[in-house]
C-alpha positions in Angstrom: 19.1 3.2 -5.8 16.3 5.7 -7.0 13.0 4.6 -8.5 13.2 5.2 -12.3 9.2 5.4 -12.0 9.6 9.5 -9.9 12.1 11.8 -11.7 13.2 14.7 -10.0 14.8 18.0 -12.2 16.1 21.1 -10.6 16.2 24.8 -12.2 18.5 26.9 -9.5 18.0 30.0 -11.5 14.5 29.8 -11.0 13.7 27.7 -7.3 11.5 25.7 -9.3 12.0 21.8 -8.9 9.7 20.1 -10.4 8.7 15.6 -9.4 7.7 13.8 -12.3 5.6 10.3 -12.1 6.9 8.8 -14.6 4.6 5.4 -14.5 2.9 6.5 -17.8 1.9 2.8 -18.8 0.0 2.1 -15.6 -1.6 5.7 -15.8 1.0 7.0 -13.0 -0.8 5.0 -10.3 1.8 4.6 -7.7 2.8 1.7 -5.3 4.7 2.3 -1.7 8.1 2.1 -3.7 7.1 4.7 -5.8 5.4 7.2 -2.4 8.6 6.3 -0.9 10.9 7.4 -3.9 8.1 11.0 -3.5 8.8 11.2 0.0 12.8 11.5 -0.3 13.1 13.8 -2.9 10.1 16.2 -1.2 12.1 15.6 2.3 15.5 16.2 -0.2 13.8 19.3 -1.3 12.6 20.6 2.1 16.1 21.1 3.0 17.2 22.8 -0.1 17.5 26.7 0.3 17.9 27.2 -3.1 14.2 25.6 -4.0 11.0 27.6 -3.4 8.6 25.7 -5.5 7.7 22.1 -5.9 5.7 21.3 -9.6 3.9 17.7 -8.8 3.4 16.6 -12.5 2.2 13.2 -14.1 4.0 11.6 -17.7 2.3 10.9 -20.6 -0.7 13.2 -20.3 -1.8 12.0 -16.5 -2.1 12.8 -13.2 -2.0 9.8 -11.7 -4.8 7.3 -10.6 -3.8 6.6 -7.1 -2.2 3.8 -5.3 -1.9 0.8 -7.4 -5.1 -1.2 -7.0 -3.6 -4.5 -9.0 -1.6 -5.2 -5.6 -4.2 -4.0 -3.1 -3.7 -5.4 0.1 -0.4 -6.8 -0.4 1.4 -3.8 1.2 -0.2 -5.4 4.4 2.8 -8.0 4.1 -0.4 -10.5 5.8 1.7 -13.5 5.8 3.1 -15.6 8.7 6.4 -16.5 7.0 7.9 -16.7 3.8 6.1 -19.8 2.9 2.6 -19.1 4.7 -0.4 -18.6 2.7 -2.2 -15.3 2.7 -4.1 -14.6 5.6 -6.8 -11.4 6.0 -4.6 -8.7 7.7 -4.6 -8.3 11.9 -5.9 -4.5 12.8 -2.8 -4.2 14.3 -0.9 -4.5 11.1 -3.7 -2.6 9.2 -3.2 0.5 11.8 0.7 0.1 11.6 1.0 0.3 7.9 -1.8 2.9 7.5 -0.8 5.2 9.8 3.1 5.2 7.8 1.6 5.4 4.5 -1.2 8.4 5.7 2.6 9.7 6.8 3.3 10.5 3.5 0.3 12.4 2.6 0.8 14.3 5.8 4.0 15.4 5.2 3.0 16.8 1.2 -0.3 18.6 3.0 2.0 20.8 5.4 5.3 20.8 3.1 7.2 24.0 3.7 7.7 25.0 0.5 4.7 26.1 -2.1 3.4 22.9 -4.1 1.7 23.3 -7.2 -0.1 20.5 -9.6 -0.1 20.1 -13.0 -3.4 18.0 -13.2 -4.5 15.9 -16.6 -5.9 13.0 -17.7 -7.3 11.7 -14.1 -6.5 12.7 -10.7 -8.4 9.3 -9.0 -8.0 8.3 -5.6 -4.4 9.2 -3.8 -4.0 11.2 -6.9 -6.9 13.5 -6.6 -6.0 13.9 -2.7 -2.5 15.5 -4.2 -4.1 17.8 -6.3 -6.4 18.8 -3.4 -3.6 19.4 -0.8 -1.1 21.3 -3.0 -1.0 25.0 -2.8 -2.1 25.8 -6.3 -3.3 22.8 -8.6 -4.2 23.9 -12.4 -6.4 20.7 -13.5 -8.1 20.3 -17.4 -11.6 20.7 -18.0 -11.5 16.9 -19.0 -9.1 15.5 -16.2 -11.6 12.1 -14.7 -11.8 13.1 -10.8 -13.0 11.2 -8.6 -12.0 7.9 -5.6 -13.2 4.5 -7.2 -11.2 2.5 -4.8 -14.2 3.0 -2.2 -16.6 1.0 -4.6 -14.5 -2.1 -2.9 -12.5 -0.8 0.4 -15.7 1.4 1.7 -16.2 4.9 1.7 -14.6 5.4 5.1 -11.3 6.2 2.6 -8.6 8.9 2.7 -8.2 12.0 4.1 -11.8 12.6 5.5 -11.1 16.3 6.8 -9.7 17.4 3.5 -12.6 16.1 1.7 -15.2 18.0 3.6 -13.0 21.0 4.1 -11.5 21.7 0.0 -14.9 19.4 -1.5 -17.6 20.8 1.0 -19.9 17.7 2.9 -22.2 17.2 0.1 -20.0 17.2 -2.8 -17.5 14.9 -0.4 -20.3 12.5 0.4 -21.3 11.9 -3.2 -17.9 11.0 -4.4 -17.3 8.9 -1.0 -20.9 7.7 -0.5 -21.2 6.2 -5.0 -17.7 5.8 -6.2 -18.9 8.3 -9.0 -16.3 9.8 -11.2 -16.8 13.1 -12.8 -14.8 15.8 -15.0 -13.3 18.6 -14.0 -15.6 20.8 -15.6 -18.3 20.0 -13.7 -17.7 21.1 -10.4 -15.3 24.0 -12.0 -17.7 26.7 -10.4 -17.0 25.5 -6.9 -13.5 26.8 -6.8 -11.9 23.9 -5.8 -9.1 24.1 -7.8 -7.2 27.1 -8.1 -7.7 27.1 -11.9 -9.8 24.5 -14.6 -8.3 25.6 -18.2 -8.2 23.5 -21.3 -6.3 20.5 -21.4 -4.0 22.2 -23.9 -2.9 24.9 -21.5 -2.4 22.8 -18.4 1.2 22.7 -18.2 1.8 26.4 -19.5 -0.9 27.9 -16.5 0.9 25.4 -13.9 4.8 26.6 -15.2 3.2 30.0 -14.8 2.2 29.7 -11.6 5.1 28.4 -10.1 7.3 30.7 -11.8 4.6 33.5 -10.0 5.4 31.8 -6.3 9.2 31.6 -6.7 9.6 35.4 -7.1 8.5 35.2 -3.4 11.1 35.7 -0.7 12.0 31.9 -0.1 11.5 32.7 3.5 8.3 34.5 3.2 7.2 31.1 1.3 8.2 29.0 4.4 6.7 31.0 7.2 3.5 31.5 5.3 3.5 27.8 4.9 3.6 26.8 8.0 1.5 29.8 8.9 -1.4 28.3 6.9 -0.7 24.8 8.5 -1.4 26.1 11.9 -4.5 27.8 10.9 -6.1 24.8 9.1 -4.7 22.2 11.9 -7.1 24.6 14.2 -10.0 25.1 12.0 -10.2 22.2 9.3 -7.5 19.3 10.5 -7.7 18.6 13.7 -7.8 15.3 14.8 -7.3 14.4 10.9 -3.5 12.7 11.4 -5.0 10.1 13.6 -8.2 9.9 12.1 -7.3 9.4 8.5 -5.4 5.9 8.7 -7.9 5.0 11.5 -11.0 5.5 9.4 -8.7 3.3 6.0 -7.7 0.7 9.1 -11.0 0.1 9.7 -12.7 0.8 6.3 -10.4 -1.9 4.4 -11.5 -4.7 7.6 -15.4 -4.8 5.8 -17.1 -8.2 5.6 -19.3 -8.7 2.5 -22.2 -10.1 2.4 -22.6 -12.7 -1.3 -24.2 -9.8 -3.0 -22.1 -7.2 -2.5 -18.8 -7.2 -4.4 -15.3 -8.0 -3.6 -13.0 -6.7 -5.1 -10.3 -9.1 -3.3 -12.2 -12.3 -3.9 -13.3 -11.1 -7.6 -9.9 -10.5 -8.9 -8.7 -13.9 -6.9 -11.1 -15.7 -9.2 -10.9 -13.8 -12.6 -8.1 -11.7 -13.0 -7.2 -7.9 -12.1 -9.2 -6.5 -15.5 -12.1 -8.4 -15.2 -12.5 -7.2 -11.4 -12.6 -4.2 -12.6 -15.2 -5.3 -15.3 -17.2 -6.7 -12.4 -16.7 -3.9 -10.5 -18.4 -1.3 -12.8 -21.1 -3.4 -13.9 -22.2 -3.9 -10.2 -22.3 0.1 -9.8 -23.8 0.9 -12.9 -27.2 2.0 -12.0 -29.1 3.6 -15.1 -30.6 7.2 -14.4 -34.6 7.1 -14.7 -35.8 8.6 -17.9 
């Protein structure tokens, strides 16, 4: 059984395949059904001769907004049996499930054939860590980035070497350090992103530029992959496949004190959308005049 929520399309003539979140109603926020349905076709795809090019796209105008926060947690599976109440994940668990899900992002970063992302809408949390690790991401002037989730797991969250080596330290520890979302547009002259267009001409640019990397020798693509993988692994990433699910291990274990919020607790007591509510009203801290 495939996951109605990822559609996959091939174009032979072209190498071009192209993975579609289709999740449009939750804002293509994915849960580990969903990375797991990504993970198949993109291993499906890795053995596939005739493909050169993966397009990583969003339905319904958006990115995606990350892992699904309405069932944070709950893919720590904390329970003793069927019947047992919840219970506050062992580290043990936390470290086994982390370092399988940080897996997946793993494999996308050094996937042997060229990525590119068509980003709109937002690109939040695991989604803007996709957009960062493909090979060529095209992203809308408007497109929310940003990752929210560490206003209640901690900042110590995702894939702390890619941060500082796409964002740079001091744009990395402003989105880690507040929580702060920001367009596109305004980091545009950093070069982060291989293009920032108008929202309008997202998915042209991005069908552009994949058509571009498939006239590539499908070879050439593959060794030049893997080629870049080495070279980052020894300048950027190393230490960064145990590191990143040991820092989100750790980060998710915080203890709050009664003024700080809690996400966990909060929604417990009013609700996923009014946690969220909570949640930004806590953060909002008014510039000075």
């Amino acid at each position: 059984m495939t996951d109605p929520r990822v559609l996959l399309e091939r174009d032979d003539t072209t190498g071009i395949a192209r993975i579609t979140l289709n999740n449009a109603e939750r804002r293509n926020c994915y849960d580990p059904a969903m990375r797991g349905q990504i993970g198949e076709y993109l291993d499906e795809l890795a053995m596939d001769d005739r493909v050169k090019v993966v397009l990583l796209r969003g339905d319904g105008g958006v990115f995606s907004t990350g892992a699904d926060m309405g069932n944070a947690y709950s893919w720590y599976d904390a329970k003793k049996g069927a019947d047992a109440a919840p219970r506050r994940p062992s580290q043990r668990r936390r470290l086994s499930v982390d370092r399988k899900s940080f897996g997946f992002y793993h494999e996308f970063m050094g996937f042997p054939k060229a990525t590119v992302a068509e980003v709109q809408g937002y690109a939040l949390g695991g989604g803007l860590e996709l957009a960062l690790m493909a090979d060529i991401a095209v992203v809308g002037r408007d497109t929310v980035i940003g990752m929210p989730a560490t206003r209640f797991l901690g900042p110590a969250l995702g894939s702390l070497h890619m941060f500082f080596h796409r964002l740079g330290p001091v744009l990395a520890r402003r989105l880690l350090l507040t929580g702060d979302t920001i367009p596109a547009s305004t980091i545009e002259h950093l070069g982060v992103f291989t293009e920032v267009v108008d929202d309008a001409d997202v998915a042209p640019r991005a069908e552009w530029w994949a058509q571009k990397v498939s006239r590539m020798p499908a070879d050439g693509i593959v060794m030049a992959k893997e080629a870049f993988r080495l070279v980052e692994q020894l300048q950027a990433y190393q230490g960064e496949e145990v590191a990143s699910y040991l820092f989100h291990a750790f980060g998710t274990n915080l203890q709050f004190e009664d003024d700080e919020f809690n996400f966990v607790k909060t929604r417990a007591q009013h609700g996923t959308k009014r946690a969220f509510e909570l949640r930004d009203e806590h953060f909002e801290i008014p510039e000075p005049e």
